[in-house]
N, C-alpha and C positions, 0 to 999 in steps of 0.2 A: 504494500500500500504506500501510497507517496504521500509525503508532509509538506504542508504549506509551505516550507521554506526548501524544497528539492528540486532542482532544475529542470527533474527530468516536469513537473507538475505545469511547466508554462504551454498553457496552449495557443500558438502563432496564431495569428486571423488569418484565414484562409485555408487553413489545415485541414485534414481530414476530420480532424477531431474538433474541431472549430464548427458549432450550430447555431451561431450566429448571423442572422440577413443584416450581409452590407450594403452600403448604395458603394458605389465606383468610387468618390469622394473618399467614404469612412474609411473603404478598405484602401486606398493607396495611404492617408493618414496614419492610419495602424501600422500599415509596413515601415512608413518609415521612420514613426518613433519604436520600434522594433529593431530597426538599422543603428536606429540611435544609440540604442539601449546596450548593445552589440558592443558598440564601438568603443561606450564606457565601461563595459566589464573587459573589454581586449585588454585599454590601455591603462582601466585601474590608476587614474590619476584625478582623481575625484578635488583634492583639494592642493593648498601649495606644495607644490613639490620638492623645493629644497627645504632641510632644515636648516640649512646653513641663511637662507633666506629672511629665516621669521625671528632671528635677531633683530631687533630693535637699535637701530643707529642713536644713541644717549645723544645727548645734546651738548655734551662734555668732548664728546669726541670735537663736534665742528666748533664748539668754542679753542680747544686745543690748535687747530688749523687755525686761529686767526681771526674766525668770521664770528658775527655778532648775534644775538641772539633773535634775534628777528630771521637771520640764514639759517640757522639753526630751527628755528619753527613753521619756516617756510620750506623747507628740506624736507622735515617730519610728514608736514602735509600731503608735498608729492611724495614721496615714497607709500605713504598710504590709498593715494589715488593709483600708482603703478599695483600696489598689493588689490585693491577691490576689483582693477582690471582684470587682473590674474584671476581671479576666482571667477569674477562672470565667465570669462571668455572659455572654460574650463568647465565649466557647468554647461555654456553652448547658450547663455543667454541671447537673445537678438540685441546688439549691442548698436546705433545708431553714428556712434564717435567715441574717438580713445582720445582725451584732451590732456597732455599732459604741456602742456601751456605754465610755465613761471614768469607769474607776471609783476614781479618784482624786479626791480632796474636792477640788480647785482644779476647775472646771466648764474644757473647752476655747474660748478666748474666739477671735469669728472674728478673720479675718487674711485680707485681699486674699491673700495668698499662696496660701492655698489653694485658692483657685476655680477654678482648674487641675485639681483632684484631685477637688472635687465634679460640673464638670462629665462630668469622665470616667468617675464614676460612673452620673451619669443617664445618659448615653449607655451606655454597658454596661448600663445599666436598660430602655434603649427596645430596643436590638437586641434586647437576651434575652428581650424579648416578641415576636419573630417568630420566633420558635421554636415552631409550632404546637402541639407537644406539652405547652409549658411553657402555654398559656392554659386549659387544661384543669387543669393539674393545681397550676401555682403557689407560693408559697411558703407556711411557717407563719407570721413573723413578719418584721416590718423594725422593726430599734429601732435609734432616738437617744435617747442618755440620756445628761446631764449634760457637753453640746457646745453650742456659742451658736450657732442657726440667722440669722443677719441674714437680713432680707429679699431679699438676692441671693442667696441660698440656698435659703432657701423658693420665690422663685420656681422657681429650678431643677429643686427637688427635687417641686414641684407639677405639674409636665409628666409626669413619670415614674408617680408614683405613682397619679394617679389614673387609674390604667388597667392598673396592675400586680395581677395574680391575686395576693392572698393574703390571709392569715385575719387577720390583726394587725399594725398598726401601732403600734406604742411610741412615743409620744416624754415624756419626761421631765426636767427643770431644763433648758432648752433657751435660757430667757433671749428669743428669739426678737428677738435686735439692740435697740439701746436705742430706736425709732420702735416697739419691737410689732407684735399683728398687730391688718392695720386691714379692716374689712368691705367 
């Protein structure tokens, strides 16, 4: 006998075992949150992925560097808009815009610290593109503006992006690391 929580107990719509009347609509919807469903128990990455991530950047640390406390809790902020990105995009929410916009006159200057938090960004970039329904439909915008992309960044963020559905791409005062970018 099968128990509520046994794999084998799921019955696909459409199945034999499925006595269920679909209209065409229901049933291609069922398939494809079924594909869906699939695809997070494949990759089993339900929430952030690195541990090394979900440390908390103190504010001791960017007072150390020099910068003022105001850098310091405008830092905090974006890093927490990067981290709620991460988890929608990763759950496969339908996400409209990734705004990671500092709109404060100091531009965000990199920091090895952070690479933790951008990679787990692209990674929440790649999985949320095997979400069938998102390749189709996509986002509006992805903007960086007035953040220091280094080149360990841009690589990163060059895997993700160029295969990511969407209409615009922002990037502005980005400084692009003091090497530039090179052809």
């Amino acid at each position: 006998m099968n128990s509520d929580n046994d794999m084998s107990a799921i019955i696909l719509p459409g199945s034999s075992d499925d006595d269920t009347d679909y209209t065409g609509e229901e049933f291609a919807e069922n398939k494809q949150r079924v594909r869906d469903l699939m695809l997070m128990i494949e990759y089993q990455e339900w929430l952030y992925s690195s541990s090394s991530s979900q440390v908390v950047i103190p504010r001791s640390y960017w007072l150390s560097r020099g910068f003022d406390d105001e850098y310091a809790e405008r830092m905090s902020a974006f890093l927490g808009r990067m981290r709620k990105y991460s988890h929608q995009l990763r759950r496969g929410d339908s996400i409209e815009e990734i705004d990671l916009w500092n709109r404060h006159q100091l531009s965000f200057l990199h920091d090895d610290i952070l690479l933790p938090y951008w990679r787990e960004l692209v990674n929440a970039l790649i999985q949320y593109q095997k979400f069938s329904h998102r390749e189709t439909y996509g986002m509006e915008s992805f903007i960086i503006w007035n953040v220091e992309l280094h080149p360990s960044v841009l690589g990163l963020l060059a895997s993700a992006l160029k295969t990511l559905p969407m209409k615009g791409l922002i990037l502005g005062y980005n400084h692009f690391g003091r090497e530039g970018l090179s052809s």
